[in-house]
C-alpha positions as CSV (number, residue, x, y, z in Angstrom):
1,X,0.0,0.0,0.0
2,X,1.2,2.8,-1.2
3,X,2.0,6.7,1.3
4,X,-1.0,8.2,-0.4
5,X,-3.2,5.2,-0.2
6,X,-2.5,4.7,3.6
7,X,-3.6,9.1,4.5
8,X,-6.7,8.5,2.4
9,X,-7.6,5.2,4.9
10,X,-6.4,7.1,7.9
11,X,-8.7,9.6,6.8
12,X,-11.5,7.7,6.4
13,X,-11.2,6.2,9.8
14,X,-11.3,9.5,11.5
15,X,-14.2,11.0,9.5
16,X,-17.5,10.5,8.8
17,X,-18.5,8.1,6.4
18,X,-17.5,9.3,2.9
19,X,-21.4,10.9,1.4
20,X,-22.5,11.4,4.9
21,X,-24.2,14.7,5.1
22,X,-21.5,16.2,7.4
23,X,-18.7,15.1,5.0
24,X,-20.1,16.9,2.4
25,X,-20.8,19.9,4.3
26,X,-16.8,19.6,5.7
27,X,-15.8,19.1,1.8
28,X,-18.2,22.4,0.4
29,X,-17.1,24.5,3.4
30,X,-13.6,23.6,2.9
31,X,-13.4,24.4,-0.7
32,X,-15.1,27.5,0.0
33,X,-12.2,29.0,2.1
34,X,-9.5,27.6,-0.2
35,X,-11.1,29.3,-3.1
36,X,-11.3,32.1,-1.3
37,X,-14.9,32.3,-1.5
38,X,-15.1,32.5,2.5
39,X,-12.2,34.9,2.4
40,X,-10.2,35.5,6.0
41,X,-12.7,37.2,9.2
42,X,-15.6,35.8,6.6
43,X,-18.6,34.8,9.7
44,X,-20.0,31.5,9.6
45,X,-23.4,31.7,10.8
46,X,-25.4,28.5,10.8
47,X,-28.4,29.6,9.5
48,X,-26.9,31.6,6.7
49,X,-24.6,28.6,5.7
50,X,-28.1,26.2,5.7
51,X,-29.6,28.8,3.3
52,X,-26.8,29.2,1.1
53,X,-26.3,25.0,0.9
54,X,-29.0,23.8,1.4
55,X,-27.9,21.5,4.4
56,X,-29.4,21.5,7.9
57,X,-27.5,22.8,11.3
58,X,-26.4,19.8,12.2
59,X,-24.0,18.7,9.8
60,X,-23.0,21.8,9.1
61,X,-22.2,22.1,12.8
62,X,-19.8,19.3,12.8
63,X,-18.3,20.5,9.4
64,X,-17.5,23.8,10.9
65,X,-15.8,21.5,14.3
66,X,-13.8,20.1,12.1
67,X,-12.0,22.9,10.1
68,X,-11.6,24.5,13.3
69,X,-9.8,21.6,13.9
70,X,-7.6,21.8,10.6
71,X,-6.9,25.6,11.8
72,X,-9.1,26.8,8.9
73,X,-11.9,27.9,11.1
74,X,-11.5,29.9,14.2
75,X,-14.5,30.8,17.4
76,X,-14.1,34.3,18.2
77,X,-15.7,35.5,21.8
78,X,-18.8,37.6,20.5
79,X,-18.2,37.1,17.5
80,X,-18.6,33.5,16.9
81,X,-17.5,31.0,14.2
82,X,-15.2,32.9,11.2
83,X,-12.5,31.8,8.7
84,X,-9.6,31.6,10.3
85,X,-7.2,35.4,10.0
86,X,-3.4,35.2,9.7
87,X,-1.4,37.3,9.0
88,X,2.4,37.4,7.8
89,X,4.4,36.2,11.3
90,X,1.5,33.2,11.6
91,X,3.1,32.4,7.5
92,X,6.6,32.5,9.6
93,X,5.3,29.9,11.7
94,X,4.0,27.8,9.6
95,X,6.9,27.6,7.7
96,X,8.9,26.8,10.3
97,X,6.4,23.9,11.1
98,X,7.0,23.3,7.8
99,X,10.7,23.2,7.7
100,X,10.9,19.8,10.8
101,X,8.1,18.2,9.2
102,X,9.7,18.4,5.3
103,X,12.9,17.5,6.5
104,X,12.3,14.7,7.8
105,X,9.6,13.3,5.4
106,X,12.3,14.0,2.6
107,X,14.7,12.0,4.2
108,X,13.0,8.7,4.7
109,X,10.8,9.4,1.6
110,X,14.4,9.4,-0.6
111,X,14.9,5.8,-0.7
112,X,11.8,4.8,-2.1
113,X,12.4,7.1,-4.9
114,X,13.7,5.4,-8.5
115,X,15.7,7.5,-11.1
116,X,12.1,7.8,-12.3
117,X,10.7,9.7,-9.5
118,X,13.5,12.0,-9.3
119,X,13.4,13.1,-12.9
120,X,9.5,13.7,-12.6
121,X,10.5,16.0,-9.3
122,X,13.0,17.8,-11.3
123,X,10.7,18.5,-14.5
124,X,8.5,20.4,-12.1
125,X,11.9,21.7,-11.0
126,X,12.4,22.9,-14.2
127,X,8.7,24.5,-14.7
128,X,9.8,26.8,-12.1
129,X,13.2,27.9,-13.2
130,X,11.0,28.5,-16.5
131,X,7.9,30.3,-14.8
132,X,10.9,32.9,-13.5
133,X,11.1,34.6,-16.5
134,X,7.2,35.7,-16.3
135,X,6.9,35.6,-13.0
136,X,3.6,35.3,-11.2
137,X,3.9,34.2,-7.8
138,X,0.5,32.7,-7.2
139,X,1.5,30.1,-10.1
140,X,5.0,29.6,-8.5
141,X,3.6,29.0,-5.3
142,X,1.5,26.3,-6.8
143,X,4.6,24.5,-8.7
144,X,6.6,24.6,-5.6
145,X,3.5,22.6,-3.9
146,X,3.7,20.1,-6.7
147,X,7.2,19.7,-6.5
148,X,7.9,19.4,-3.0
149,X,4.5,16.7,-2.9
150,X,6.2,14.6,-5.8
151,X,8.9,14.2,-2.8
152,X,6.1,13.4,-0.1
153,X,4.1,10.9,-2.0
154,X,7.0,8.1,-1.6
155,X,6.9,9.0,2.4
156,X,6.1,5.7,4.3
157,X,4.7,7.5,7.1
158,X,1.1,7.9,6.3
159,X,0.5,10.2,9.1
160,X,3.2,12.4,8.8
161,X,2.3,13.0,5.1
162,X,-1.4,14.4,6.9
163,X,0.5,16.6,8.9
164,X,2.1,18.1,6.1
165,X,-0.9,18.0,3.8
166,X,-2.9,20.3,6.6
167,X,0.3,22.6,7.2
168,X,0.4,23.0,3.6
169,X,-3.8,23.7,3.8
170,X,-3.1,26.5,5.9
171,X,-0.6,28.4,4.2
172,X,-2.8,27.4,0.7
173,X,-5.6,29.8,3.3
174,X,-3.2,32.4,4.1
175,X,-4.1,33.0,0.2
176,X,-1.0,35.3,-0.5
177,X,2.2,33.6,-1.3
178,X,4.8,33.6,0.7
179,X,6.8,34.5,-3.0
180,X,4.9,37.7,-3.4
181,X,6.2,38.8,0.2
182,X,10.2,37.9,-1.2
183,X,10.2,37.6,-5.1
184,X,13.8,36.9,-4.6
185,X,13.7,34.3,-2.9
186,X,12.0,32.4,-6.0
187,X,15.8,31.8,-7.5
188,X,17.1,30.8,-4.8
189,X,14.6,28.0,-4.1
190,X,14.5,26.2,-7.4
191,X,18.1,26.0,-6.8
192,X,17.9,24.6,-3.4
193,X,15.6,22.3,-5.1
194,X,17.7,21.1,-7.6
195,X,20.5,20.7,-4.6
196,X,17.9,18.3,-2.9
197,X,17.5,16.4,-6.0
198,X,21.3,16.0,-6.3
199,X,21.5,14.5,-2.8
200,X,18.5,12.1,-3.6
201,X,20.1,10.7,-6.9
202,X,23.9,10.3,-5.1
203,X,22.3,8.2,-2.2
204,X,23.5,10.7,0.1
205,X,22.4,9.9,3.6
206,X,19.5,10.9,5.2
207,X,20.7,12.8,7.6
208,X,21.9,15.5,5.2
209,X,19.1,15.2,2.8
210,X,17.0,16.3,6.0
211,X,19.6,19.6,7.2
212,X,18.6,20.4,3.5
213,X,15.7,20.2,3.4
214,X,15.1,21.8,6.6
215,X,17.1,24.4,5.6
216,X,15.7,25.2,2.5
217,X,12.0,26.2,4.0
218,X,13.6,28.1,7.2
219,X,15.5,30.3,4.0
220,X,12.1,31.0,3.3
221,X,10.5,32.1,6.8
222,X,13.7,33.9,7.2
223,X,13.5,35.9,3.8
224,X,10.2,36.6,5.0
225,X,11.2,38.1,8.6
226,X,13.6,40.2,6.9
227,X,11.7,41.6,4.2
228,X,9.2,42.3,7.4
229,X,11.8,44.5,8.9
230,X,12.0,46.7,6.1
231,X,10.7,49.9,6.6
């Protein structure tokens, strides 16, 4: 059983039962604040969400319970239920998060990859050095995701690839990339990319394939901190 096929069961086991009226409700609401159509601070009132879907209270309810438990949702005191607000030191955070969990997924994920997998991850590699060149950082931002998930999808740890998939969720929330914060820091990362790949191919072990790959996303909450700092 493959990494991806072992989240989707551990999924299933902690959620309702897949066409449940609260799993739909979790999977409409959801998209909603991804697509920004519940933008940040957006309140989710009960009734209003039962008029606008069509769903009763109740699974809507449990819905909301468990985006606040994914961090997409948040229960303000008199305000009640609203997407989740962050703001630029929370996308620091995150990233940081980011950088433990990545470095160590990429490290045990690296010998189940073939001279195959590694040349897939460094075509989307190469989509990015290309998408410099007209550079629109929502679009990089999504590469990046699809590069650094073709490394995560050969993981062995089921829930560790969860972990990662609901860091990633948030920052996918926080809406702006992190690359429109730092537009340098673009280059940089497709190189560190490439670097990673090197390390992969050579058999390197997986104790320095996980400094770099740790070090490559704290680059990136540091670039941000700094460009923060700028008056």
């Amino acid at each position: 059983m493959s990494a991806t096929e072992k989240t989707e069961k551990t999924r299933k086991a902690a959620a309702p039962a897949k066409g449940s009226k609260a799993e739909l409700s979790y999977d409409l609401l959801r998209s909603r604040i991804l697509d920004g159509t519940y933008g940040p601070g957006y309140r989710l009132v009960l009734s209003q969400l039962a008029r606008e879907t069509g769903v009763s209270t109740i699974p809507l309810r449990e819905a909301l319970r468990r985006l606040q438990s994914d961090g997409l949702v948040e229960v303000v005191r008199n305000i009640g239920a609203r997407v989740a607000v962050f703001d630029a030191a929370q996308v620091e955070h995150s990233l940081q998060v980011l950088a433990r969990l990545e470095g160590y997924a990429t490290a045990i994920s690296a010998p189940h990859m073939t001279g195959r997998h590694i040349e897939r991850s460094r075509t989307v590699n190469t989509r990015m050095i290309q998408a410099l060149e007209d550079f629109d950082p929502t679009s990089f931002t999504a590469l990046n995701r699809e590069f650094h998930f073709s490394l995560y999808e050969h993981c062995p740890d089921a829930h560790l690839v969860a972990l990662l998939e609901a860091e990633w969720a948030r920052l996918d929330h926080m809406r702006r990339s992190t690359f429109s914060y730092v537009p340098g820091r673009a280059r940089r990362s497709v190189a560190e990319h490439e670097r990673l790949l090197e390390l992969i191919e050579t058999g390197a072990e997986a104790s320095a394939i996980e400094q770099v790959a740790c070090a490559h996303k704290i680059a990136t909450a540091d670039a941000l901190r700094q460009a923060k700092s700028v008056p």
